[in-house]
C-alpha positions as CSV (number, residue, x, y, z in Angstrom):
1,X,-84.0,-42.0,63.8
2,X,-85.9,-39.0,63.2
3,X,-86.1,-38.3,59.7
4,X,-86.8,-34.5,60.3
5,X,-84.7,-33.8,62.9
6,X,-81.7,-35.2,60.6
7,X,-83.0,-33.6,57.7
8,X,-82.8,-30.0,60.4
9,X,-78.9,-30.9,61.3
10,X,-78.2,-31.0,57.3
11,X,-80.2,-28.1,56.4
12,X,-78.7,-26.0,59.5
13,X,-75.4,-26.9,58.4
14,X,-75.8,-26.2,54.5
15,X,-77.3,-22.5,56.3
16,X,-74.4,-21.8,58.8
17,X,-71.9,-22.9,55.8
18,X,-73.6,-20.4,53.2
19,X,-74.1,-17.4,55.6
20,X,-70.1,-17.7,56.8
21,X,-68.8,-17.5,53.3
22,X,-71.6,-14.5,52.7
23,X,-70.8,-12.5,55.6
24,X,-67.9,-11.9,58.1
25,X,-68.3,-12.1,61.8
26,X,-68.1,-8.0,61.6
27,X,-70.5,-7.8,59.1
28,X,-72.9,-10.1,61.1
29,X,-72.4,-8.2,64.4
30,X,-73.3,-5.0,62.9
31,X,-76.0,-6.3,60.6
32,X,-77.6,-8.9,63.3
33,X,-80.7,-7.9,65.1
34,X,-79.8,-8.0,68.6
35,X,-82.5,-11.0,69.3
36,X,-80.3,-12.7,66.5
37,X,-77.2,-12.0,68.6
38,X,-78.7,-12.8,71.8
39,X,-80.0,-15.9,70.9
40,X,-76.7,-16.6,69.1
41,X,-74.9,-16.3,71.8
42,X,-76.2,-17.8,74.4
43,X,-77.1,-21.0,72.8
44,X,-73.5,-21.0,70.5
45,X,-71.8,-22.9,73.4
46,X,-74.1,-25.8,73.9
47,X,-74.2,-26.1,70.1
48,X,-70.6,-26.0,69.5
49,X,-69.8,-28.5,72.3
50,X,-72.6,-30.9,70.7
51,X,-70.9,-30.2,67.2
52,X,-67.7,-30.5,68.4
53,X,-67.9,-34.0,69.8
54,X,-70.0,-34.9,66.7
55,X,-67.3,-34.4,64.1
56,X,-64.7,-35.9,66.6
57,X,-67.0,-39.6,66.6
58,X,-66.9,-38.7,62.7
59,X,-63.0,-37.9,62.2
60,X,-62.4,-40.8,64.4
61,X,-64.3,-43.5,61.7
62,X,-63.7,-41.4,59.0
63,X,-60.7,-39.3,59.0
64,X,-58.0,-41.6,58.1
65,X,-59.7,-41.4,54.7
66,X,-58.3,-37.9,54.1
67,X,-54.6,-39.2,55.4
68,X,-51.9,-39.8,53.2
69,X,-51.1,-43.2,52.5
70,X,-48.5,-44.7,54.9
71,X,-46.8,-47.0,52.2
72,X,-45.2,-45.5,49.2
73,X,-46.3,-48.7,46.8
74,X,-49.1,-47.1,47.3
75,X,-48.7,-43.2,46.3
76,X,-49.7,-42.7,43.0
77,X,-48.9,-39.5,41.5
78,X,-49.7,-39.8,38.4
79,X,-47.1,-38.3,35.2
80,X,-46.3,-40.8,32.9
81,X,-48.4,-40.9,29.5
């Protein structure tokens, strides 16, 4: 695996995660450079698509960690104490 190209993906992510919490999508279409936009938009759908079967490979190994538990022996909910 390619170090750098992981190390990219991470950073990109961490980028695209800080800049939506800083900045609505109005905000960025008015404040966006219109290369910014352009290039946004016409490489968005590849991206997405990539991304999108990405974190379904992920949710599939992963997500029934973030499930609630099936069997109720095995709900703790704390109190007591």
């Amino acid at each position: 695996m390619d170090t750098q190209l992981e190390y990219g993906i991470g950073t990109a992510v961490f980028v695209l995660e800080h800049a939506s919490e800083k900045l609505s999508p109005e905000e960025a279409d008015r404040e966006f450079s219109e290369t910014t936009k352009e290039n946004f938009w016409r490489m968005w759908p590849g991206i997405k698509d990539w991304a999108d079967a990405l974190w379904q490979l992920i949710d599939e190994e992963r997500g029934h960690m973030a499930r609630p538990a099936l069997d109720e022996e095995l709900d703790d909910v704390g109190g007591g104490g």
